[in-house]
N, C-alpha and C positions, 0 to 999 in steps of 0.2 A: 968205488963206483966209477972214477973215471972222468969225471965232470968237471967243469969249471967254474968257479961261480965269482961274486966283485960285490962286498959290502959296499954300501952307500950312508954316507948322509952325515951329520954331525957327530964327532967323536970318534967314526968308524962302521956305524951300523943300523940306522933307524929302518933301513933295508937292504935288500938284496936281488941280483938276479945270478937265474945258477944255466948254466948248460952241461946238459946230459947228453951221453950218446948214445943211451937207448932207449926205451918207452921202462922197460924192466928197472934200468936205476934210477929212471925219473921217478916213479912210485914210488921207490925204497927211500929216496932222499926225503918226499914228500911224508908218506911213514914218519922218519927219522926226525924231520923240523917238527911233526905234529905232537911228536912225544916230548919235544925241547920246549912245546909253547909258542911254536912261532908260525902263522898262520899261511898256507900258499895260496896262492891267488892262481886262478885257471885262468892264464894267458895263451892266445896261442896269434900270431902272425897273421895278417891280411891275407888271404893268397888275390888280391888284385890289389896291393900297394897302397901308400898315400893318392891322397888328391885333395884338392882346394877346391872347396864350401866358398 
């Protein structure tokens, strides 16, 4: 697929985030975690940044 991704958390893994480089292996991956049991979360990027509340 092409991707990168970086476990997090205690022991190795209580999460994750993955980067894909296309929308095509984003699905596949997403597919692939859902048949493993492990849920994706629909994140997607500010497009106007932080700011301070």
């Amino acid at each position: 697929m092409g991707g990168a991704g970086k476990p997090s958390g205690a022991g190795g893994g209580d999460c994750g985030i993955a980067f894909m480089p296309t929308e095509k292996s984003a699905r596949q991956l997403k597919v692939s975690w859902e048949k493993a049991g492990i849920q994706a979360l629909d994140l997607q990027i500010c497009p106007v940044g932080a700011a301070a509340l």
